[in-house]
PAPA-410703 format. One record per residue: residue number from 1; chain; x, y, z of N, C-alpha, C in turn. Coordinates in nm, 4 decimals. Each point is the difference from the previous one (the first is absolute). Last residue first. Layout:
<nodes>
resi_chain_n_X_n_Y_n_Z_ca_X_ca_Y_ca_Z_c_X_c_Y_c_Z
NUM_A_X_Y_Z_X_Y_Z_X_Y_Z $
...
</nodes>
This chain:
<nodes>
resi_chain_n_X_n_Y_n_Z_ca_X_ca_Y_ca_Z_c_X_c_Y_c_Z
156_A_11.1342_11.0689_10.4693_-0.0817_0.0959_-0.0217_0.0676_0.1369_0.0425 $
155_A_0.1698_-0.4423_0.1023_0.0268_0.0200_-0.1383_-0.0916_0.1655_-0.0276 $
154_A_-0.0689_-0.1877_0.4253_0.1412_0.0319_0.0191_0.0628_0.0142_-0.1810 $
153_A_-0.4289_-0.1620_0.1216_0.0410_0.1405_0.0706_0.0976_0.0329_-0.0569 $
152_A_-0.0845_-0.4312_-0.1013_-0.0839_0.1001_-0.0967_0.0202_0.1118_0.0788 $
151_A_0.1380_-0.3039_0.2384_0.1338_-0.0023_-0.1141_-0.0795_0.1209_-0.0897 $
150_A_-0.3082_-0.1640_0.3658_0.1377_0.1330_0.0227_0.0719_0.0289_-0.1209 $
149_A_-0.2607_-0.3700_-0.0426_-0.0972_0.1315_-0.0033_0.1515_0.0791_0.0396 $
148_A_0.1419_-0.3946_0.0583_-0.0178_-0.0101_-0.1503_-0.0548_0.1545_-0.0044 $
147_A_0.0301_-0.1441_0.4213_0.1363_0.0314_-0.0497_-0.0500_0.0274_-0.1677 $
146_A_-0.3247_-0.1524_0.2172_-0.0236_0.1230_0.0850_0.1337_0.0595_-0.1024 $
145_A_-0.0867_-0.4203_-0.0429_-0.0723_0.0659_-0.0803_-0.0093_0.1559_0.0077 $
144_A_0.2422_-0.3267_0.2789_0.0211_-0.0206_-0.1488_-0.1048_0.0724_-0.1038 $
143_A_-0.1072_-0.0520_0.4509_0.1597_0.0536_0.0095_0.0657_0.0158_-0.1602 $
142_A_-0.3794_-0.2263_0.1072_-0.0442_0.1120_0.0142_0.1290_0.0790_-0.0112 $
141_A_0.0168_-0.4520_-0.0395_-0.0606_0.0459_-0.1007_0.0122_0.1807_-0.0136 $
140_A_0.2099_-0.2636_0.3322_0.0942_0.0163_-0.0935_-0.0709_0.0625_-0.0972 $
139_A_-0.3032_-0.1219_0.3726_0.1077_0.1333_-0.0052_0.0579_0.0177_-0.0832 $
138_A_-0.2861_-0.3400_-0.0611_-0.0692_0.1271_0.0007_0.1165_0.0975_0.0259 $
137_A_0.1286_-0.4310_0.0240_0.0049_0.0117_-0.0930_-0.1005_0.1304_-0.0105 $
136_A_0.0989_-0.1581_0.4301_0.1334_0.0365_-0.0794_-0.0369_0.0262_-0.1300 $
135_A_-0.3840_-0.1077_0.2200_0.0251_0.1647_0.1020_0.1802_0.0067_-0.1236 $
134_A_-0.2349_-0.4504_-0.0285_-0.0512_0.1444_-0.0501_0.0556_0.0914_-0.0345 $
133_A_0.2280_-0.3081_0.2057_0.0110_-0.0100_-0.1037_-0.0723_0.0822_-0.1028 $
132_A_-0.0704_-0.1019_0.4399_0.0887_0.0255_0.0050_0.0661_0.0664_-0.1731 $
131_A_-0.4010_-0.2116_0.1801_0.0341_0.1608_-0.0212_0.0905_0.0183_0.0318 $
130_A_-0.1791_-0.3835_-0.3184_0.1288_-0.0430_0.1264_-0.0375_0.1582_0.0325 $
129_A_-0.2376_-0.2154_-0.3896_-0.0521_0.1083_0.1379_0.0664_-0.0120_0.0881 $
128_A_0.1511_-0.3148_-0.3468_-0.1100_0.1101_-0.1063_-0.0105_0.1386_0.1326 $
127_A_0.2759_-0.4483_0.0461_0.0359_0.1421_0.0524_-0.0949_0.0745_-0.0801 $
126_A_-0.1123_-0.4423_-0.0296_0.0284_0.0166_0.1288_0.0822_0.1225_0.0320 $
125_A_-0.3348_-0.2466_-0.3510_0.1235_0.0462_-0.0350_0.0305_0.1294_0.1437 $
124_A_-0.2119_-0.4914_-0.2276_-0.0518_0.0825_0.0631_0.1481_0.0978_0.0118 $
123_A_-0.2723_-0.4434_-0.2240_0.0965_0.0783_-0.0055_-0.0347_0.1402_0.0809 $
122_A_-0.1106_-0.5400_0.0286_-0.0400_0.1651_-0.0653_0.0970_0.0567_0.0146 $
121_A_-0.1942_-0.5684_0.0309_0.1227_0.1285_-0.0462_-0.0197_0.0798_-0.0311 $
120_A_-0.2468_-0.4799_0.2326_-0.0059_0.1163_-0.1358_0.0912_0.0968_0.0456 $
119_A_-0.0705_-0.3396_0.2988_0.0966_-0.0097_-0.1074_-0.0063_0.0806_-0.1079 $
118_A_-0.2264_-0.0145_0.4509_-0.0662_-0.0917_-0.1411_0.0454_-0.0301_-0.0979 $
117_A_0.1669_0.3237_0.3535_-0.0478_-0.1529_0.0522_-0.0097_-0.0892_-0.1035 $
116_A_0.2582_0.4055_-0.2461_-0.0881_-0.0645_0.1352_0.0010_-0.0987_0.0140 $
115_A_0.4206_0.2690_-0.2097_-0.0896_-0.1482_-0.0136_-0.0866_0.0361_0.1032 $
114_A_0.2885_0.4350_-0.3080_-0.0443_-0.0868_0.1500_-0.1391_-0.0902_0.0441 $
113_A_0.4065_0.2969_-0.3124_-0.1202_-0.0642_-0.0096_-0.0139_-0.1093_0.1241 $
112_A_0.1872_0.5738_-0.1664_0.0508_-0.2000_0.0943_-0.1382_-0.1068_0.0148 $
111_A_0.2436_0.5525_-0.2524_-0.1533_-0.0973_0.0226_0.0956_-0.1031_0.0920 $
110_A_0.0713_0.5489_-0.1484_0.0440_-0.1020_0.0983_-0.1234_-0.0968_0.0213 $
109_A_-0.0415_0.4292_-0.2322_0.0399_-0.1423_-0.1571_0.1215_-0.0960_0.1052 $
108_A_-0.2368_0.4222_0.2001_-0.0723_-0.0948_-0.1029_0.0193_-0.0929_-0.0870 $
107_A_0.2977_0.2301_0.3466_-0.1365_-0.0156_0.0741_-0.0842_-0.0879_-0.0854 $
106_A_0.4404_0.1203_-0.1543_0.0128_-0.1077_0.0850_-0.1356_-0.0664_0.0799 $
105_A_0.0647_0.3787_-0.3495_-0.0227_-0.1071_-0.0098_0.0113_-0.1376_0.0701 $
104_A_0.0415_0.4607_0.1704_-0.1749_-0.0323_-0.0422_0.0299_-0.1299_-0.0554 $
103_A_0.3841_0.1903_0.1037_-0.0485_-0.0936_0.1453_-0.1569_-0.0564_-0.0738 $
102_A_0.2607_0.2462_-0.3026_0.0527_-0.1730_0.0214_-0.0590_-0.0599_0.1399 $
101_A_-0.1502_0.4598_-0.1225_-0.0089_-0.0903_-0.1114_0.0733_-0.1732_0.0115 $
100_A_0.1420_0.3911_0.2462_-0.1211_0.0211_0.0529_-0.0778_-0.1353_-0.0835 $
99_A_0.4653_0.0774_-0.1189_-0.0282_-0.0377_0.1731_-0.1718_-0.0052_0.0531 $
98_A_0.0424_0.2743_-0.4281_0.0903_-0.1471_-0.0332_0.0086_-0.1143_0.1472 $
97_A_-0.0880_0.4647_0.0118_-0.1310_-0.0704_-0.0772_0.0120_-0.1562_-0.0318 $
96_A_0.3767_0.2857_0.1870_-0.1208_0.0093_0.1255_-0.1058_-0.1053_-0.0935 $
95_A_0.3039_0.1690_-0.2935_0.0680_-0.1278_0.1385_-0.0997_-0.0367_0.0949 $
94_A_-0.0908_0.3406_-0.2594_0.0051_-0.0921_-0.0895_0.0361_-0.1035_0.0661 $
93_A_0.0761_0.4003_0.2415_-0.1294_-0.0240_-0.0116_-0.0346_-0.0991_-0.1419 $
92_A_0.4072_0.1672_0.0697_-0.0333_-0.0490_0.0863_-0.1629_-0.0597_0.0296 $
91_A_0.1966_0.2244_-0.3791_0.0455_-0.1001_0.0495_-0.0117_-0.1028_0.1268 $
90_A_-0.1608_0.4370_-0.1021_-0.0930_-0.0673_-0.0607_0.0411_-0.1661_0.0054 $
89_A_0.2446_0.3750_0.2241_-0.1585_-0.0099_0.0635_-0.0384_-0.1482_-0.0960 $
88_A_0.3354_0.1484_-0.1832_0.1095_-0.0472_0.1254_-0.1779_-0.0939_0.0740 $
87_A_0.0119_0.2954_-0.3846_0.0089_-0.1322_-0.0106_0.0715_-0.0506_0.1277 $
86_A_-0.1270_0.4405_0.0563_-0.1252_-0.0400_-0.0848_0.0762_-0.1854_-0.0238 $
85_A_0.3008_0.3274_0.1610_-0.0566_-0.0688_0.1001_-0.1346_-0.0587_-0.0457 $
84_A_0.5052_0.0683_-0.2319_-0.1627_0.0351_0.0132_-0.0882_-0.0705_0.0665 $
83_A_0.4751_-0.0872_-0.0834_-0.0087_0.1658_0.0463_-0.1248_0.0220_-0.0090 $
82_A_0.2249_-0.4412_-0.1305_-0.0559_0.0219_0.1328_-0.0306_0.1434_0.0453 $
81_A_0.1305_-0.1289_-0.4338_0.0732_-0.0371_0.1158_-0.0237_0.0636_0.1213 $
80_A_-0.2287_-0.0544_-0.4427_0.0337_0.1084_0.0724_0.0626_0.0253_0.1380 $
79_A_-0.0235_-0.4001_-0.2609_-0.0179_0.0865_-0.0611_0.0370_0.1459_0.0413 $
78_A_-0.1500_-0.3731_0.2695_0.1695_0.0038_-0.0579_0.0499_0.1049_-0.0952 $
77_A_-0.4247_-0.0308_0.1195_0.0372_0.0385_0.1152_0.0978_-0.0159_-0.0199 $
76_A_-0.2510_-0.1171_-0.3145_0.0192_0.1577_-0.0055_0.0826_0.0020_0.1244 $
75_A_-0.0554_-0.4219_-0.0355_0.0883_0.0187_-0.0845_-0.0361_0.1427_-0.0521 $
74_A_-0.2696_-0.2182_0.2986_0.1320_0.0476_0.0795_0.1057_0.0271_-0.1106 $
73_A_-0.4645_-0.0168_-0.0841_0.0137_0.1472_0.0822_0.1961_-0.0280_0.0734 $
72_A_-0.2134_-0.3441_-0.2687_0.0551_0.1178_-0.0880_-0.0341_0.0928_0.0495 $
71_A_-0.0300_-0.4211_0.2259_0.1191_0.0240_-0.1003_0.0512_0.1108_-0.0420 $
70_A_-0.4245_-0.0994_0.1855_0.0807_0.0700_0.0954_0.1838_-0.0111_-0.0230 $
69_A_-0.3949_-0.0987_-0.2775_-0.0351_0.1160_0.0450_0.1219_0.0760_0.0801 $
68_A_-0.0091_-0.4724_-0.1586_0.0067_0.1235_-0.0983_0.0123_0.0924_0.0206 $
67_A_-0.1615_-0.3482_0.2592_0.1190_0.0317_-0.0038_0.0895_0.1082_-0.0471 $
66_A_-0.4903_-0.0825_-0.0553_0.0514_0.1088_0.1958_0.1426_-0.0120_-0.0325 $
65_A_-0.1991_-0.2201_-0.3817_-0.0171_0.1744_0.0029_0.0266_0.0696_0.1390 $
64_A_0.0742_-0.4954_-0.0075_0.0655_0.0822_-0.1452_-0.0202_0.1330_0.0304 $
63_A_-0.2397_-0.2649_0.2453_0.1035_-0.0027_0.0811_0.0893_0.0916_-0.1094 $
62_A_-0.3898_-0.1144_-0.1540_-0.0604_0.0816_0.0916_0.1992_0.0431_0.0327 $
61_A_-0.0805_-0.3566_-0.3139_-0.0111_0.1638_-0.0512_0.0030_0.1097_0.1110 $
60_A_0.0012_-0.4353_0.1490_0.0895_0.0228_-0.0563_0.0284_0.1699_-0.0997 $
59_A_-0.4036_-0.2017_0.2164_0.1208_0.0202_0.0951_0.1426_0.0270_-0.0501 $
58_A_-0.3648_-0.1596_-0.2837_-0.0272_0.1831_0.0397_0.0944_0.0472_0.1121 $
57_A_0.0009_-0.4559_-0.1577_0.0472_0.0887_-0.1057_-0.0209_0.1439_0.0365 $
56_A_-0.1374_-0.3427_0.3096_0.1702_-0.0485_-0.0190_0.0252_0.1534_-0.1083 $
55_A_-0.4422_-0.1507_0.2021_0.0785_0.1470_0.0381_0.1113_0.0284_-0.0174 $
54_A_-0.2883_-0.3842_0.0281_-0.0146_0.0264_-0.1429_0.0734_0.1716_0.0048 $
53_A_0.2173_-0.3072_0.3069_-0.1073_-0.0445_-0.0259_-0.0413_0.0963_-0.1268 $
52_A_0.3487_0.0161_0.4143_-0.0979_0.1233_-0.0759_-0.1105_-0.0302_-0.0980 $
51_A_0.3015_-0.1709_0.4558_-0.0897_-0.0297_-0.1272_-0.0137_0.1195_-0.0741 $
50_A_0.3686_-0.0786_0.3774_-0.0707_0.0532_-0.0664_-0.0814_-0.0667_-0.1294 $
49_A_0.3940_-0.1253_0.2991_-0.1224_-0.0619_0.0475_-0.0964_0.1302_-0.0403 $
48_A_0.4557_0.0212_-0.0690_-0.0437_0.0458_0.0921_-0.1493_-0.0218_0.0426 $
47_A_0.2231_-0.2155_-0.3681_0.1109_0.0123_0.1398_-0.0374_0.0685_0.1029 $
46_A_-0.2687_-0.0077_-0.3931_0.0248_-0.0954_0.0700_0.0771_-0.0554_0.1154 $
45_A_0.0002_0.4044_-0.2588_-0.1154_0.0127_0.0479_-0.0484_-0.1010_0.1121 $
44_A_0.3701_0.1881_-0.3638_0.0512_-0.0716_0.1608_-0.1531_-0.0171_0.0823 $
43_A_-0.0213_0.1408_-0.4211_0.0581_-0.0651_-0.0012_0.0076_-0.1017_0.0736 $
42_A_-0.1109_0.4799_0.0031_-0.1796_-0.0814_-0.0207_0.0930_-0.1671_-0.0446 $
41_A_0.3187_0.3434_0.1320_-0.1372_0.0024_0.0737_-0.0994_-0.1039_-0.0189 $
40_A_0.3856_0.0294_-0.3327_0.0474_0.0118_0.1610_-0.1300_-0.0142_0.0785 $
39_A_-0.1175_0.1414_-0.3671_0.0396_-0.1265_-0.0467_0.0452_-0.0736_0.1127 $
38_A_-0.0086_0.4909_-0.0087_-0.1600_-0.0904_0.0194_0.0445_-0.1107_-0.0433 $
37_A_0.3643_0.2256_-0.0335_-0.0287_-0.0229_0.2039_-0.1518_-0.0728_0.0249 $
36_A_0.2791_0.0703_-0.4214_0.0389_-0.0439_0.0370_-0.0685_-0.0545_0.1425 $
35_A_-0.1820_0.3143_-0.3042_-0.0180_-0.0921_-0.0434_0.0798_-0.1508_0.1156 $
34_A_0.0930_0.4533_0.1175_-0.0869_0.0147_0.0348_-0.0911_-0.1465_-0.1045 $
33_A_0.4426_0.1463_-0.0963_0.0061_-0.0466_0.1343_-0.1657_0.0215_0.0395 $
32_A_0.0535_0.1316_-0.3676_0.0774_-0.1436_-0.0426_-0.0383_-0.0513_0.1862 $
31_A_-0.1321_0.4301_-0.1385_-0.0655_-0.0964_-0.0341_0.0372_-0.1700_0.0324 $
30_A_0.2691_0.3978_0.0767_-0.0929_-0.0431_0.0882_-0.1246_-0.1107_0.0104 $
29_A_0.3490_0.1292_-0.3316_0.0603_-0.0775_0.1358_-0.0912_-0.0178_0.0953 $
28_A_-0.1207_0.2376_-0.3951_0.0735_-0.1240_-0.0334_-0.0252_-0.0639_0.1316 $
27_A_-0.0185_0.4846_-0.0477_-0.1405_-0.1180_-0.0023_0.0155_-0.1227_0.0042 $
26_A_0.3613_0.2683_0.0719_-0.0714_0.0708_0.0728_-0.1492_-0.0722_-0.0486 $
25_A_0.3586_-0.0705_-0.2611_0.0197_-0.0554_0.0337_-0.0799_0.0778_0.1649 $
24_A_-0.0557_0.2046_-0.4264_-0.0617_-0.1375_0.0180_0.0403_-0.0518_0.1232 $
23_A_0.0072_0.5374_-0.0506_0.0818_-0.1057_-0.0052_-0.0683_-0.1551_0.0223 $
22_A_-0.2424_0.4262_-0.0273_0.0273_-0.0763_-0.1391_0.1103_-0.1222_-0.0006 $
21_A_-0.1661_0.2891_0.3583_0.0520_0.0522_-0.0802_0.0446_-0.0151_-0.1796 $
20_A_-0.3971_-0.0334_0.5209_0.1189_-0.1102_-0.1541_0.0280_0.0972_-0.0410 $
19_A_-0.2259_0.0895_0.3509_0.1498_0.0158_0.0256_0.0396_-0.0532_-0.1416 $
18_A_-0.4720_0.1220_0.0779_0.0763_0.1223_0.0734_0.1281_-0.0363_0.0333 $
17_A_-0.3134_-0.2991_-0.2546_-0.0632_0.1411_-0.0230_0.1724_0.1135_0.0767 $
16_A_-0.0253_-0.4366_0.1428_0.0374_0.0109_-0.1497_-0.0149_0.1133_-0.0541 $
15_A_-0.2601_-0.0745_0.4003_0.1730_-0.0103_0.0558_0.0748_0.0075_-0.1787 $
14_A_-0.4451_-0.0206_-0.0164_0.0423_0.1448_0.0974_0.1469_-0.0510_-0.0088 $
13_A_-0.1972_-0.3339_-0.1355_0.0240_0.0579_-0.1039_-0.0285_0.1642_0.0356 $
12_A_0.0068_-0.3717_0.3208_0.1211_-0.0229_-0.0976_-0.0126_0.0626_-0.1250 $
11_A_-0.3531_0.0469_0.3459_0.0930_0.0448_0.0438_0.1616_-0.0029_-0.1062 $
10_A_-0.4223_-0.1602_-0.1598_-0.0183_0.1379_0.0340_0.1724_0.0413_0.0399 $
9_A_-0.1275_-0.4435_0.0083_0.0646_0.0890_-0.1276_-0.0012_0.1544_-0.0224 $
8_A_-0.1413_-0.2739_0.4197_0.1523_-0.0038_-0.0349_0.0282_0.0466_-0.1371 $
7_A_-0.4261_-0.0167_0.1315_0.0541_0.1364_0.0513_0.1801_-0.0199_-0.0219 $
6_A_-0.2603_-0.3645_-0.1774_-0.0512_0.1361_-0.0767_0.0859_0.1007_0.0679 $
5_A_-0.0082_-0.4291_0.1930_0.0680_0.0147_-0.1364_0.0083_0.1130_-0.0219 $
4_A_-0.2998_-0.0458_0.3716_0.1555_0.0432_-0.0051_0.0457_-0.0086_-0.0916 $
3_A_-0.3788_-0.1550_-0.0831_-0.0184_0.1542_0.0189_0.1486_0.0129_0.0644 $
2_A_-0.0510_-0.3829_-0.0943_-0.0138_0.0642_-0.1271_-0.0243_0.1449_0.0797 $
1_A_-0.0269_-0.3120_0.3147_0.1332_-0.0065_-0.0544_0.0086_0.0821_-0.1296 $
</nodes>
């Protein structure tokens, strides 16, 4: 998870690097809404029968910097209203990371505790290796990363 942290700042300080203009409300908003959605995420955790356990604070930072990320490729994309195919690519491919990222957390931070014979209680966590669920969260991955690399074409 820290090593994605990392490439998400990479990516959010390329994307800053090559649209801020200085107008705040182009950092502001995204931020805001990207504070809004990890709180949202790592929140609703319970409702969706997610643990995250000692992973509560890094999940939250984590969900922050993908939100972030893909905040502020769509507010160049408003920005440059839609005439550049570099944030259109990259936009999309932030979405992709984001879809790819909520199935992963469904795989590892989906627990249910379940009584044996003997009455002792484990926990066990029943979509970790669904391949169904694999194969969906590798594509959106791969699809999402592939889009991100292009966006670097297509700015170059």
């Amino acid at each position: 998870m820290i090593s994605f942290a990392l490439g998400h700042i990479c990516y959010l300080t390329a994307i800053y690097l090559k649209f801020y203009t200085g107008n705040l409300l182009t950092l502001l908003l995204p931020i805001g809404l990207a504070v809004a959605f990890a709180l949202a995420a790592v929140l609703s955790g319970p409702l969706m029968k997610l643990k995250y356990g000692k992973f509560k604070g890094l999940s939250m930072l984590y969900a922050f910097l993908l939100s972030f990320m893909m905040f502020a490729t769509g507010a160049a994309l408003i920005v440059t209203r839609g005439k550049s195919v570099m944030w259109i690519v990259m936009f999309v491919g932030a979405v992709m990371f984001i879809i790819s990222d909520l199935i992963l957390s469904t795989m590892y931070f989906t627990e249910r505790q379940v009584m044996q014979e003997d009455g002792s209680i484990i926990i066990e966590r029943p979509k970790a290796m669904t391949p169904s669920l694999v194969i969906l969260n590798h594509a959106t991955y791969y699809i999402a990363q592939f889009l991100l690399a292009m966006s670097i074409f297509v700015y170059a």
